[in-house]
C-alpha positions as CSV (number, residue, x, y, z in Angstrom):
1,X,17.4,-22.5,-52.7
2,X,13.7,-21.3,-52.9
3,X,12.0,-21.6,-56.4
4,X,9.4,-19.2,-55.0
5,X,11.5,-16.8,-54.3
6,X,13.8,-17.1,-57.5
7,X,10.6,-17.2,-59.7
8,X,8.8,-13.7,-58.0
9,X,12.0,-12.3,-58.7
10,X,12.7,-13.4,-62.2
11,X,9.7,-15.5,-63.4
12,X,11.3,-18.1,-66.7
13,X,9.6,-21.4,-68.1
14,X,6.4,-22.4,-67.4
15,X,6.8,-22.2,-63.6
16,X,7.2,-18.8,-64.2
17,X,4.2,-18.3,-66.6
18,X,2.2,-19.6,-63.6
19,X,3.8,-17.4,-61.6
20,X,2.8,-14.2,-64.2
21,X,-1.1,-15.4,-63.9
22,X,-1.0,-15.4,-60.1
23,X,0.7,-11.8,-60.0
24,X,-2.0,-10.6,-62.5
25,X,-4.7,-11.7,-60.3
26,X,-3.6,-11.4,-57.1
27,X,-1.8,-7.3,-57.7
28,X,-4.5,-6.4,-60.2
29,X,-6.3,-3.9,-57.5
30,X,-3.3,-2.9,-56.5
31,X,-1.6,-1.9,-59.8
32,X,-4.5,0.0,-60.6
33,X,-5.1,2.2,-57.2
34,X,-1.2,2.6,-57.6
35,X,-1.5,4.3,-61.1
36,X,-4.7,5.7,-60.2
37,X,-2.9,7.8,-57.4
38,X,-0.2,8.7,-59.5
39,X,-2.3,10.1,-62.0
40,X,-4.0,12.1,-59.5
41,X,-1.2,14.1,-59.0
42,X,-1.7,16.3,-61.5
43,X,2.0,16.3,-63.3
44,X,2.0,18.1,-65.9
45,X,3.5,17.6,-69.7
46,X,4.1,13.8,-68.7
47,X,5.2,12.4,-71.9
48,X,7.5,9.7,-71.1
49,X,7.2,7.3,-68.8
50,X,8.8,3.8,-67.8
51,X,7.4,0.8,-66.0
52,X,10.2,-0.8,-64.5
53,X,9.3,-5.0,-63.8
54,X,5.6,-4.6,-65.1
55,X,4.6,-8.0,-64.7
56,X,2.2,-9.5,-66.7
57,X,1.5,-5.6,-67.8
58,X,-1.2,-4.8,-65.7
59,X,0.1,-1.5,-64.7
60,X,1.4,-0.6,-68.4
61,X,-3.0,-1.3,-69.5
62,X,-3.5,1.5,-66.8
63,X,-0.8,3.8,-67.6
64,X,-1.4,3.9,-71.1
65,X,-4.7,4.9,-69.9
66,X,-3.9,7.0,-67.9
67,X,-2.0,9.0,-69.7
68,X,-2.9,8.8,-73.5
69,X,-0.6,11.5,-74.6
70,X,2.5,9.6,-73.2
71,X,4.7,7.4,-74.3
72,X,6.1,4.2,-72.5
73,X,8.4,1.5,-72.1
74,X,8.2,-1.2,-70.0
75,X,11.8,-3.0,-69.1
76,X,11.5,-6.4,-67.5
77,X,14.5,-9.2,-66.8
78,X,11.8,-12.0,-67.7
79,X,10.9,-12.8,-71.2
80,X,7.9,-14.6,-69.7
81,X,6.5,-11.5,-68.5
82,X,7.5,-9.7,-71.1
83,X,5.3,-12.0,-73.8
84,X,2.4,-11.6,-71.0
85,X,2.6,-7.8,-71.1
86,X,2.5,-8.1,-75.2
87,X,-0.7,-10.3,-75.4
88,X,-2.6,-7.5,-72.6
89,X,-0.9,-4.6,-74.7
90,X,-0.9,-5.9,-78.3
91,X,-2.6,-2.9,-79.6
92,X,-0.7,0.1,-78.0
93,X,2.5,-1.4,-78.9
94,X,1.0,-1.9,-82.7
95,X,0.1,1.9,-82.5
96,X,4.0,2.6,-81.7
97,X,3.1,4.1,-78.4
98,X,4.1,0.7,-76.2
99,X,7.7,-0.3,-76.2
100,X,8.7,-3.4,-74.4
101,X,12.6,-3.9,-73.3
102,X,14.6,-6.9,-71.8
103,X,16.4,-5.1,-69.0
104,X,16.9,-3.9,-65.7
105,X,17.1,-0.2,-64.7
106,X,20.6,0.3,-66.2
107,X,18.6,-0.2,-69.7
108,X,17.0,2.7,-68.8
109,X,20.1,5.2,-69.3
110,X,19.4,4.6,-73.0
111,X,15.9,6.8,-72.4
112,X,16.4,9.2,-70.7
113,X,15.2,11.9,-69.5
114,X,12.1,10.6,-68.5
115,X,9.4,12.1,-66.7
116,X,8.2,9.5,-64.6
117,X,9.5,5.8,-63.6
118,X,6.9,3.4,-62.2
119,X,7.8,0.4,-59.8
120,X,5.4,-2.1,-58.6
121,X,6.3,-4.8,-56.0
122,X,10.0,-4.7,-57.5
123,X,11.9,-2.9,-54.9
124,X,12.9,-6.8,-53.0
125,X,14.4,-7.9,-55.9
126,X,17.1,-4.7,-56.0
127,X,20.3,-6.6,-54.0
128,X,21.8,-3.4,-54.7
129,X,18.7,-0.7,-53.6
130,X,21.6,2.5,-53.7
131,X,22.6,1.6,-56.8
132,X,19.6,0.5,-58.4
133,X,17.8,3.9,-57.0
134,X,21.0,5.9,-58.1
135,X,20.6,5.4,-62.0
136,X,17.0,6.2,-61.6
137,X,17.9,9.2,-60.5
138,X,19.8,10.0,-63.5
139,X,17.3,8.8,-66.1
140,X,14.9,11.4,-64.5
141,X,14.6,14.6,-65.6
142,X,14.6,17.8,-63.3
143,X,11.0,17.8,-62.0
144,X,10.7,13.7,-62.6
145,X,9.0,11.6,-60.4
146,X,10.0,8.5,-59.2
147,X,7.2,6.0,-57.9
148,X,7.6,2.5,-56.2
149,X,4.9,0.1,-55.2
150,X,5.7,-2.4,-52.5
151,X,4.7,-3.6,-49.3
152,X,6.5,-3.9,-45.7
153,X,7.7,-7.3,-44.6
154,X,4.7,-7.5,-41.4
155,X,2.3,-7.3,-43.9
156,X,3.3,-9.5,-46.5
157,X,1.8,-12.8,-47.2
158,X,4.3,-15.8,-44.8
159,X,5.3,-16.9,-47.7
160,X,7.0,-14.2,-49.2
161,X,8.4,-13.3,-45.9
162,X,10.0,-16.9,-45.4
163,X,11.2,-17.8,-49.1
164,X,12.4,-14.0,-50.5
165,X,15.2,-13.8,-47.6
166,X,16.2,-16.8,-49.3
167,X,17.5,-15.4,-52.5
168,X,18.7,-12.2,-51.2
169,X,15.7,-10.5,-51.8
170,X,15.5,-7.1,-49.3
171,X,12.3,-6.8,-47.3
172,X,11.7,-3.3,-45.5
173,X,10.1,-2.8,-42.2
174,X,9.6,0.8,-42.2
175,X,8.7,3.6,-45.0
176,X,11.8,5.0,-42.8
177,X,14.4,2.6,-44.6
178,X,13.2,3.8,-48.1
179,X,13.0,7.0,-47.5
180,X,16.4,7.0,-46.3
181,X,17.5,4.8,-49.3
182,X,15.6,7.9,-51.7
183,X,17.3,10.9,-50.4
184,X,21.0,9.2,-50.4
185,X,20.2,8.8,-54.0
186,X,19.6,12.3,-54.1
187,X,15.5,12.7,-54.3
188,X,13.5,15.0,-52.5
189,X,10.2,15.6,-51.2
190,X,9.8,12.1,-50.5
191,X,6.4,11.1,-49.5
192,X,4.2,7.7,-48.7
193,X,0.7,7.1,-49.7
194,X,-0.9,4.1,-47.9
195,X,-3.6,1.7,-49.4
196,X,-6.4,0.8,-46.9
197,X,-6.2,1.1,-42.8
198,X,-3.3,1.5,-41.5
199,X,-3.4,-2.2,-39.1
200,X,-3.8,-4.3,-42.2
201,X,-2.8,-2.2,-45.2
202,X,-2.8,-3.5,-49.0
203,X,-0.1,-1.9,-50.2
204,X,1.9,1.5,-50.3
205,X,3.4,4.2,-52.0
206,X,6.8,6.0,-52.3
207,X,6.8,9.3,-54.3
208,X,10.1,10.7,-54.6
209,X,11.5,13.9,-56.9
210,X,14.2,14.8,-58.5
């Protein structure tokens, strides 16, 4: 079994705190240009939104920025990560407009309808991706946008690409096999935003309506 895999997936202990201080650094330019572009959109009367695995809670610090009128939950399966999103969010969720949840996306039919569900670099860990991407679906509301981070299996670091095949974990070699994935679960106007040149890019996008 591969603790690096099962620790990206579902960081616990202090293995897995480690693991929360390397995703901070090493995503934190990501996290950012991904909210960044999603704010850019130009949605209107975004009032509820949900980060879905936020990590240490680098992308909650930018939502929340991002969008001071909202509010937002972040669910996470790791209590590790979830105490790291607390200490970098402390004050939003003091002020009531931060809510932090032990869950996966089936926690999420409790909220509903939201207007927008964020997903960074969680998409592997879904064993189940139609199922996962069918309750988000529902938790949407019309009009709601679904957004997922990630990044496709040439260009991710070896040893992602050797350990995450080890627990399961789904790795994508085409926007193509998402896409696919998005509109079985019934979204539309699917749509991929790349982060820098296309031979060696950072990171990408899925946007995806309901």
């Amino acid at each position: 079994m591969s603790i690096v895999g099962r620790q990206f997936g579902r960081p616990r202990g202090l293995l897995g705190r480690i693991v929360g201080r390397v995703m901070a650094r090493s995503n934190a330019d990501f996290n950012k240009w991904f909210v960044h572009e999603i704010s850019g959109l130009g949605m209107n009367d975004v009032r509820r939104i949900v980060e879905l695995g936020p990590g240490p809670g680098i992308g909650l610090q930018e939502t929340l920025r991002a969008y001071p009128e909202a509010r937002v939950w972040g669910v996470d399966l790791s209590p590790e990560m979830l105490s790291q999103c607390r200490k970098r969010n402390l004050d939003q969720i003091s002020s009531g407009r931060l809510v932090l949840l032990e869950g996966d996306a089936a926690s999420l039919q409790e909220l509903a309808p939201v207007d927008l569900v964020l997903a960074a670099h969680v998409v592997y860990f879904w064993h189940r991706p139609a199922a996962e991407l069918a309750q988000l679906y529902r938790v949407l509301r019309a009009g709601g946008l679904l957004a997922l981070g990630y990044q496709l299996r040439p260009n991710m670091p070896p040893m992602a690409q050797r350990n995450f095949p080890k627990e399961g974990h789904l790795l994508y070699d085409s926007d193509d096999e998402l896409s696919t994935l998005l509109h079985e679960a019934g979204f539309t106007n699917v749509r991929f935003v790349v982060k820098g040149g296309s031979e060696a890019p950072e990171g990408r996008l899925a946007l995806a309506t309901v």
